[in-house]
N, C-alpha and C positions, 0 to 999 in steps of 0.2 A: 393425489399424485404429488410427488415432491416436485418444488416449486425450485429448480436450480438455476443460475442464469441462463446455461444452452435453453435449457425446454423453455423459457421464457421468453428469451431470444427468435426463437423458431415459431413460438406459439406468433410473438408479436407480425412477425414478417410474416406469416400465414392470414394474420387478420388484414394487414394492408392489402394483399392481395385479394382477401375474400373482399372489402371494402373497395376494390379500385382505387383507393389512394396511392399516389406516388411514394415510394420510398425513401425520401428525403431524411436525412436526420431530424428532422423536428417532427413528422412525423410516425419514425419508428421511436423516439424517444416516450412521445405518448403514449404509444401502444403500450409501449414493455412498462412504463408505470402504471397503466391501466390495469394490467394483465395481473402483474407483483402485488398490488396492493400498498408499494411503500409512495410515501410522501415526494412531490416532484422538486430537486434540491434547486434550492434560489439559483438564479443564474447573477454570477457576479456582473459585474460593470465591464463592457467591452475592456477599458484598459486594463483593469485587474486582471481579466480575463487573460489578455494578451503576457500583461508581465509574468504570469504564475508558468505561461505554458513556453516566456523566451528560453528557459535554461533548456528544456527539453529540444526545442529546433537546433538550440547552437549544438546538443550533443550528438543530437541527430544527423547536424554536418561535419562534425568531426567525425561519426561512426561511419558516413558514406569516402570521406577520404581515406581510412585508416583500410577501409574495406577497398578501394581503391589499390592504394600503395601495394597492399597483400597481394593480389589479385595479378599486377604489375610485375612486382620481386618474383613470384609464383612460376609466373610464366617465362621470366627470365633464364631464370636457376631451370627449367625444363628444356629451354633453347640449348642453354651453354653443355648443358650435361651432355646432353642428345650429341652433339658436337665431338663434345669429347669423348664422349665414348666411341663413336665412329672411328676417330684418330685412332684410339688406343688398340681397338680391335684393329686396324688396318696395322700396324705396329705388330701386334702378337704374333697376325698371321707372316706377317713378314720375320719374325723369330723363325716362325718354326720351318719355312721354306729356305735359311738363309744357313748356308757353309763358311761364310767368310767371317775369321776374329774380330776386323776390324768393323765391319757391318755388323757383327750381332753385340758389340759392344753400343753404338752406335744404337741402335735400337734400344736394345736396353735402356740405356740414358734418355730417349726419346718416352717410352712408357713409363720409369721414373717421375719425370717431369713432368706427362701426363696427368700419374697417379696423384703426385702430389697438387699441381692446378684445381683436381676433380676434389681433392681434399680442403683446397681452402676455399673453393666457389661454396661446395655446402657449408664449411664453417664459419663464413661472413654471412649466406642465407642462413643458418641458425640463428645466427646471434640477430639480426633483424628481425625473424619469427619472434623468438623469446620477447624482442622489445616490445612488436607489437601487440603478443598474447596479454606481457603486464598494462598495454595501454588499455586494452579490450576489458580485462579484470578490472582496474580502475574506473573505467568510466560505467563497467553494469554498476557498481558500487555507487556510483553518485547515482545512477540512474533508481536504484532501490532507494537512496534517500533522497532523489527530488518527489517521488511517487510517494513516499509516506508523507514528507511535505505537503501534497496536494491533500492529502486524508486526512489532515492535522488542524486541531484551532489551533492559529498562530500566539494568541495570548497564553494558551492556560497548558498545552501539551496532548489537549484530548482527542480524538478524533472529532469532526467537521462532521455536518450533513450527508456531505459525500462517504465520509467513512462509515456511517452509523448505514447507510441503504446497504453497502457490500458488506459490512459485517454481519446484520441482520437476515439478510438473505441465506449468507451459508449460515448460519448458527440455525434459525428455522429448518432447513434442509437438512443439515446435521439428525437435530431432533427429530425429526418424521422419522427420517428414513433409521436413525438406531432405537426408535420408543424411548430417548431420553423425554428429561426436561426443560423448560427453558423460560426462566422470570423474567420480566422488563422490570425496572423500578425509576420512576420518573422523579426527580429530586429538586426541590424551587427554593432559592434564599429567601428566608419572609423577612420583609419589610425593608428589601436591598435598594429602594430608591433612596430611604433614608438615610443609608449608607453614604450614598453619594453624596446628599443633600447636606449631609453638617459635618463629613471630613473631606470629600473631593472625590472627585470619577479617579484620581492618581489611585484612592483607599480602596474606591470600589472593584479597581481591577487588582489589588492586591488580594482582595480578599474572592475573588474569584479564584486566583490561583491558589490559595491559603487554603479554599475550599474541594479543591481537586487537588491537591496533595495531600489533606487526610483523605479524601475518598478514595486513592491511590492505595492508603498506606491499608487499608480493609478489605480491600480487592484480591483474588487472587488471580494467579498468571492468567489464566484460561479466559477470566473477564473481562468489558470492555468497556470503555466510563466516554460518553461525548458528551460535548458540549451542544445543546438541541439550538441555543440562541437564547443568549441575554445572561439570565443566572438562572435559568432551567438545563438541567442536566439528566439524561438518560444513562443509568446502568444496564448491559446485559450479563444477564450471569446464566453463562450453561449450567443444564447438570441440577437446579436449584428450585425446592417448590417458593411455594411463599412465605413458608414458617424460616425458611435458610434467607429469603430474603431481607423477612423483617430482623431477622438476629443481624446479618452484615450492618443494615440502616439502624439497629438500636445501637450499634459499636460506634456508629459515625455519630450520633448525638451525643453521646458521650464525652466523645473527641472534641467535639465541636462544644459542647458546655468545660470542658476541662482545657480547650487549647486555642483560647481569644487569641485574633490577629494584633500581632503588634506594630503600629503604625505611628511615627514620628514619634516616640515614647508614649502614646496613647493605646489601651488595651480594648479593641473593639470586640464584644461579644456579637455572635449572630447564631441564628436557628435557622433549619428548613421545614421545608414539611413535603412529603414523598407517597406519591401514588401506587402501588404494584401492581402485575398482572401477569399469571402463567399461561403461558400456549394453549389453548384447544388444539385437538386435535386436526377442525377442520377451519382454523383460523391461519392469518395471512399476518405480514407484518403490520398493512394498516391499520387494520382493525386490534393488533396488540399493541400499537402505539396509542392505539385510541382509549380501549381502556383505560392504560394505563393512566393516560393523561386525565379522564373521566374521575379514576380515582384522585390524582393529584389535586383538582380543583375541589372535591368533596373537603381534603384534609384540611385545604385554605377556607375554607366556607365555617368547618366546625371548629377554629380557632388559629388554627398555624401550630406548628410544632409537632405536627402527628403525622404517623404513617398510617395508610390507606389502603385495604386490599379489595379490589375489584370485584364483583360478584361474577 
């Protein structure tokens, strides 16, 4: 059965239930990683936690005023019309009951004046709608990049632990349910303490990023490159067995023997070494992380610098 968030979701809440456990977020959070297979993502530090989630409240209370004001002006522009439209019908009928010049002139100018009132109440409620609709556009737009924000390592550009569980779940899902393919490829700088040790942690996070920018530039659109923790890096590449994987990873050795980091006028060379593993059919993310990773330590064990396929 395809493993999609819903049926996940459903499955979990059905186990508490089965289980008599209370519904609590912590534990339907268990459940549903239990259930998925994927790795439970670190929980940040309360305050991290708090600062990462302010921009979302503050947006959140502008979108409850903004929803407010609209709601407001709405019902106003419905008052006034109501209103006037009364007026103006009591006017018409008054035309058409009326013999006198000076009365149907009179009138006239009454529904006039009317008409044009009914014209500018909607034309100033437009022009407030419009403003509103560009505040509402506006703020989903920040709200689409505070949310990639949150799925983002802040250092390097790559997806976070949190992005690697949601992207791995649909791309597995994906896979089942079309008989595609789908590789992991787990990728480790060797000997990246060293790095640190005789130029600086300033070089070591350069070349962090130095290292996700060609894995970048070998990537295509459809792939997804995270940052797992430290200088361990997860590729997924839909769509790819293993012989497509090791071709993208012999292109990045390549790059990476042909394109040393330059730091301070110092030219640092570094290598990886990368573990692969394609989908079974009746495999889950954990167990394709694991692999994968299985192979990764094999490739550090038999030297460094090697890529690794999974059996």
């Amino acid at each position: 059965m395809v493993q999609t968030p819903n049926v996940i979701a459903l499955a979990a809440m059905q186990r508490l239930k089965e289980t008599g456990e209370p519904p609590t977020p912590e534990n339907y959070e268990r459940a549903y990683y239990a259930i998925s297979g994927l790795p439970v993502p670190a929980r940040p530090a309360p305050e991290a936690q708090a600062a990462s989630l302010a921009p979302c409240a503050e947006l959140m209370t502008v979108l409850r005023e903004l929803l407010r004001e609209v709601t407001d002006k709405t019902e106003h522009l419905a008052k006034d019309l109501g209103e006037k439209n009364r007026d103006l019908a009591d006017n018409v009928d008054g035309l058409r009951g009326s013999r006198d010049k000076s009365e149907i002139l009179r009138l006239l100018a009454a529904v006039v004046s009317q008409a044009s009132g009914i014209q500018s109440t909607v034309e100033a409620s437009h022009h407030d709608l419009v403003e509103t609709r560009q505040a509402l556009v506006a703020m989903q737009e920040e709200l689409a990049e505070t949310r990639q924000l949150l799925n983002e390592d802040a250092l390097t550009g790559a997806l976070n632990r949190r992005g690697l569980d949601q992207t791995l779940v649909r791309e597995i899902a994906r896979a089942q349910r079309n008989g595609g393919k789908l590789t992991l490829a787990m990728a480790d700088l060797d000997h990246f303490k060293s790095i640190n040790d005789e130029y600086g942690h300033e070089a070591g996070d350069q070349m962090l990023v130095h290292f996700t920018m060609l894995m970048k530039s070998v990537m295509r659109k459809s792939d997804a490159l995270v940052r797992f923790g430290g200088e361990e890096f997860t590729l997924i590449l839909p769509e790819t067995d293993s012989r497509g994987a090791i071709f993208v990873l012999g292109r990045l050795q390549q790059l990476m023997a042909s394109t040393p980091l330059v730091y301070e006028g110092r030219r640092i060379q570094a290598t990886f070494s990368a573990g692969v593993a394609t989908l079974r059919a009746d495999e889950n993310g954990h167990a394709l992380l694991r692999r994968a990773d299985e192979a990764l330590y094999g490739a550090k064990d038999s030297g460094r610098n090697i890529i690794r396929v999974a059996p």
